[in-house]
C-alpha positions as CSV (number, residue, x, y, z in Angstrom):
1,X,-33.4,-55.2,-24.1
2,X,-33.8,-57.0,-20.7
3,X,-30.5,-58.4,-19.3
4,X,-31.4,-61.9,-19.1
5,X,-33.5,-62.0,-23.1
6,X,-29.9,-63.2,-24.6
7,X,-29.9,-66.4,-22.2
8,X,-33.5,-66.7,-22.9
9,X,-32.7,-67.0,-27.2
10,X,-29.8,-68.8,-26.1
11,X,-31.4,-71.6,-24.4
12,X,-33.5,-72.1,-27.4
13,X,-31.0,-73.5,-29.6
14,X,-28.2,-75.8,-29.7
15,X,-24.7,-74.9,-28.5
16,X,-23.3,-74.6,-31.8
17,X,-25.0,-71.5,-32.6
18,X,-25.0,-69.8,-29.2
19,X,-21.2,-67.9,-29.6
20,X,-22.7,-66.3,-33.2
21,X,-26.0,-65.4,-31.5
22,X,-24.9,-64.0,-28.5
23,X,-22.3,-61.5,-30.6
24,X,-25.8,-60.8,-32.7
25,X,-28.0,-60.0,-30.0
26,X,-25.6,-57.9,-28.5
27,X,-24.8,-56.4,-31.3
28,X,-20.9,-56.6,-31.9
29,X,-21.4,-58.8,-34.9
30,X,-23.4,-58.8,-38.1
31,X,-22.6,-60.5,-41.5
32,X,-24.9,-60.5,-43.6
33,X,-23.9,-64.3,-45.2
34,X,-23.5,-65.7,-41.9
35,X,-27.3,-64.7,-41.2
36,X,-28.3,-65.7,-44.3
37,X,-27.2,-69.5,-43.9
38,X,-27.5,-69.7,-39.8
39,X,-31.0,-71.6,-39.4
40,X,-33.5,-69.5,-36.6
41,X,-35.2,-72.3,-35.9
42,X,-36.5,-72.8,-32.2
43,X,-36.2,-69.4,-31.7
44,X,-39.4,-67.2,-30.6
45,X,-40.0,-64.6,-32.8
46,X,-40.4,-62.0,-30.5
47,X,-37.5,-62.8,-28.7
48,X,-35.2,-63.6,-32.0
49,X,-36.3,-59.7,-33.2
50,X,-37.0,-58.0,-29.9
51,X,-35.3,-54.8,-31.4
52,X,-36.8,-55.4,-34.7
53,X,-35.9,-51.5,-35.6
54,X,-32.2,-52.3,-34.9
55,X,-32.1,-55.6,-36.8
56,X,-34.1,-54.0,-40.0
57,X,-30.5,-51.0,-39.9
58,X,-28.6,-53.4,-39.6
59,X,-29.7,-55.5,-42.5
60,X,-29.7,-53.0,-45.1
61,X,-26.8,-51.6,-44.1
62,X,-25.3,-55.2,-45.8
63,X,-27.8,-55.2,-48.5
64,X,-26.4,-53.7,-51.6
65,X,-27.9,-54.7,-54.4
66,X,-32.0,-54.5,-54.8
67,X,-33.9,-57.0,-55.3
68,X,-37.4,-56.3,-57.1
69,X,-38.6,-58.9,-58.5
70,X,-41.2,-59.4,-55.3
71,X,-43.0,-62.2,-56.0
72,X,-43.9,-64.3,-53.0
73,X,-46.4,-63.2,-50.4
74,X,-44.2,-63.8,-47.6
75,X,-40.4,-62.6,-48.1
76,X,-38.2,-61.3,-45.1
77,X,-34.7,-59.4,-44.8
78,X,-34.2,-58.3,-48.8
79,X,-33.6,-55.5,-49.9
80,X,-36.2,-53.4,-52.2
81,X,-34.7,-50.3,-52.2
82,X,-36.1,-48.3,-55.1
83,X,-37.8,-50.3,-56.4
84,X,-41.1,-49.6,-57.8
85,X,-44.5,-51.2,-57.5
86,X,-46.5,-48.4,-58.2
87,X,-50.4,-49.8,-58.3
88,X,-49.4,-53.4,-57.2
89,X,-51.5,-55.5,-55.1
90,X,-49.7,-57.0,-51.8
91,X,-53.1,-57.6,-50.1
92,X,-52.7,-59.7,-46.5
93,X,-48.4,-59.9,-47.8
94,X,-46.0,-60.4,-45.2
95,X,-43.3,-58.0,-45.4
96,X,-41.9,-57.4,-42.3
97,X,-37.9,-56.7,-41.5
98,X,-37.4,-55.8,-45.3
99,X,-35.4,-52.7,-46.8
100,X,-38.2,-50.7,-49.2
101,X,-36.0,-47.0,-48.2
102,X,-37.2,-44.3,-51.4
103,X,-39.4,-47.9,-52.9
104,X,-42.4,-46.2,-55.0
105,X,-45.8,-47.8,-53.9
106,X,-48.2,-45.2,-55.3
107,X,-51.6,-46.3,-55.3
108,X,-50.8,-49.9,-54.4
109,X,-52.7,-52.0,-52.5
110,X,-51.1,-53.1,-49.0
111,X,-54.3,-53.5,-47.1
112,X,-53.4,-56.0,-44.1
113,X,-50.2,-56.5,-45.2
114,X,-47.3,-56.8,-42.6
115,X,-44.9,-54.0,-43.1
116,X,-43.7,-53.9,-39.5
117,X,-40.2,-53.1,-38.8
118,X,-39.1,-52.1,-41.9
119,X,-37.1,-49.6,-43.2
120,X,-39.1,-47.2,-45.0
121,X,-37.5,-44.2,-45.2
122,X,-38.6,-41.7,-48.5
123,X,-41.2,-44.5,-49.2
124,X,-43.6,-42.9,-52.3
125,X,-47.0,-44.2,-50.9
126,X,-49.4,-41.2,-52.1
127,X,-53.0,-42.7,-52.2
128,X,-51.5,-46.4,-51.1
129,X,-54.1,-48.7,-49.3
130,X,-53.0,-49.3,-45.9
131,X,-56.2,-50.0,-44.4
132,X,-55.7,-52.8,-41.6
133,X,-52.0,-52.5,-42.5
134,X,-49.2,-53.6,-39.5
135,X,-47.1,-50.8,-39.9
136,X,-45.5,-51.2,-35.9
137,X,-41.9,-49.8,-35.4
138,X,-41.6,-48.8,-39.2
139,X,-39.4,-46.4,-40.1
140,X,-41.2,-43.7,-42.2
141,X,-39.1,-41.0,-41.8
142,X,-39.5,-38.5,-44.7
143,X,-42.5,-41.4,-46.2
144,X,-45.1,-39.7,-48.8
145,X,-48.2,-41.0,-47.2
146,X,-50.7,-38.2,-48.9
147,X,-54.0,-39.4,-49.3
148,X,-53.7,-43.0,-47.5
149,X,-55.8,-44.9,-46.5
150,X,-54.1,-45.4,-43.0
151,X,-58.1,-46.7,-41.6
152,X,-57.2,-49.0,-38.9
153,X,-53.6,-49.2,-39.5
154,X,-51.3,-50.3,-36.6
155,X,-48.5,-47.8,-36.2
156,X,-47.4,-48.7,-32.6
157,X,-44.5,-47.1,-32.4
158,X,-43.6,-46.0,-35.8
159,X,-41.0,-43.1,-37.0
160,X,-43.0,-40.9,-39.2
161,X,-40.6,-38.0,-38.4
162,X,-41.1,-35.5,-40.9
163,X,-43.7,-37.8,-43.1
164,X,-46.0,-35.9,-45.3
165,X,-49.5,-37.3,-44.1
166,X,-51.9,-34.8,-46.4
167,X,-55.1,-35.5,-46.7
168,X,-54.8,-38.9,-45.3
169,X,-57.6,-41.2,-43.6
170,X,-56.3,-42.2,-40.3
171,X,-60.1,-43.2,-38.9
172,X,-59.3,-45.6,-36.1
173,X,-55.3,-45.9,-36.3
174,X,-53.3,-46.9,-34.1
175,X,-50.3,-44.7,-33.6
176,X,-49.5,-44.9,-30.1
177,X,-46.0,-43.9,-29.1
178,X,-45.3,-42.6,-33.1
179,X,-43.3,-40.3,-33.3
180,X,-44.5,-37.5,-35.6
181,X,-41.5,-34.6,-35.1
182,X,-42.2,-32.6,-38.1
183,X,-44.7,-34.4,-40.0
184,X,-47.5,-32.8,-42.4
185,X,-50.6,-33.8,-41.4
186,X,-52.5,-31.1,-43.0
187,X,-56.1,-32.1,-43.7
188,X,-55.8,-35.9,-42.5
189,X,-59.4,-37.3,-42.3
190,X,-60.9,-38.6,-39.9
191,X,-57.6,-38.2,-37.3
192,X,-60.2,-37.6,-34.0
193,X,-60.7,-41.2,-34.4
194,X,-56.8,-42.6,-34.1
195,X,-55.3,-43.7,-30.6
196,X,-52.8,-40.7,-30.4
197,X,-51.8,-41.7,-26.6
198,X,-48.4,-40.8,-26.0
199,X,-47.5,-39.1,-29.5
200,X,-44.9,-36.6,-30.0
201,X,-45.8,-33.7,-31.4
202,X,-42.5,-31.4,-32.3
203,X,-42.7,-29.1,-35.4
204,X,-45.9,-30.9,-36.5
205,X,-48.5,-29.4,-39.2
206,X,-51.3,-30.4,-37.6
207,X,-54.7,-31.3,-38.9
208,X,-56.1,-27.9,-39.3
209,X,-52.9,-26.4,-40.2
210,X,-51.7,-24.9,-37.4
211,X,-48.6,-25.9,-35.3
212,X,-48.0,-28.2,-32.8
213,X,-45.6,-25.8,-31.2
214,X,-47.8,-23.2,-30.8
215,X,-50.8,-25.2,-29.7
216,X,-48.8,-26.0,-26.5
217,X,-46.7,-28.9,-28.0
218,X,-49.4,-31.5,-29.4
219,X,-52.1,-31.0,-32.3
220,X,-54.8,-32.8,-30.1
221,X,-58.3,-30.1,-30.7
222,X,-56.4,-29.7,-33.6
223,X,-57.2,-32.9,-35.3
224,X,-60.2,-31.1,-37.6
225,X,-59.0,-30.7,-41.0
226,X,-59.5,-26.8,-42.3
């Protein structure tokens, strides 16, 4: 975060909320029913969660008890840990900045929803529709993506450390600056076709199953499945 972005939100809005803010942004205070009744209003969404990763940690962290009963097309900053919606349809949902760690979605249909930011680590997501999904800074560590449809997915940024990505369709994703340390990509279709600039490749299965390691650190002209 820039030095000057807290005086930037802070100008935004009135003086009565800029002590509780300012402790928020800089991160040396967080409760969770403050949050929930202190209005953003006025405040630039980029700006308000400029370390969208940070804020979706911090959330859960004070999120206890799941919520599942997902009903509304838009929700933000609840916690659906858990839970499962196993063959639902989310089409175009907004869902950013929510807690879904170890939520089932297998076989549901998130195609252009907006997942970004959230926590999903241990997501179940084996043969989910993702295709057009924003899946930027998402935290998929550990995620069971096998047999996704991942086709045009944004994944700017996203932690799929250790993700299993078997057999899934990643034709014209976006996943530059993912991290994929130990994921299993083994057989992913159509992976030639993703923006893979500035990846990291550690421990990765790669495509064709071989390992990143030994390919010189990366699995790029390894991207053809076996």
């Amino acid at each position: 975060m820039t030095p000057d972005l807290p005086e930037k939100v802070l100008q935004s809005v009135d003086e009565s909320r800029r002590s509780f803010l300012s402790k928020l942004i800089l991160g040396s205070a967080f409760a969770a029913p403050s949050v929930a009744s202190f209005s953003m209003s006025g405040l630039a969404v980029g700006e308000a969660f400029a370390q969208c990763a940070n804020m979706t940690f911090l959330a859960c962290s004070n999120q206890t008890s799941p919520n599942c009963s997902l009903i509304a097309n838009r929700v933000t900053e609840t916690n659906f840990n858990g839970c499962s919606y196993a063959g639902r349809n989310f089409h175009g949902f907004i869902l950013s900045n929510n807690c879904f760690e170890g939520t089932d979605f297998a076989g549901a249909n998130l195609s252009h929803s907006d997942l970004s930011c959230d926590n999903l680590i241990g997501a179940n997501l084996p043969g989910a529709n993702l295709n057009g999904a924003i899946l930027e800074n998402a935290i998929l560590t550990d995620a069971n993506l096998a047999g996704a449809n991942l086709n045009n997915a944004n994944l700017i940024g996203a932690n799929l450390q250790y993700a299993t990505l078997t057999g899934a369709n990643l034709h014209g994703a976006n996943l530059q600056g993912a991290d994929l340390t130990g994921a299993i990509l083994t057989g992913a279709n159509n992976s030639q076709g993703a923006n893979l600039t500035n990846v990291t490749w550690s421990g990765t299965t790669c495509p064709d199953g071989t390992d990143s390691d030994s390919n010189g650190g990366t699995c790029i002209g390894h991207l053809t499945p076996v």
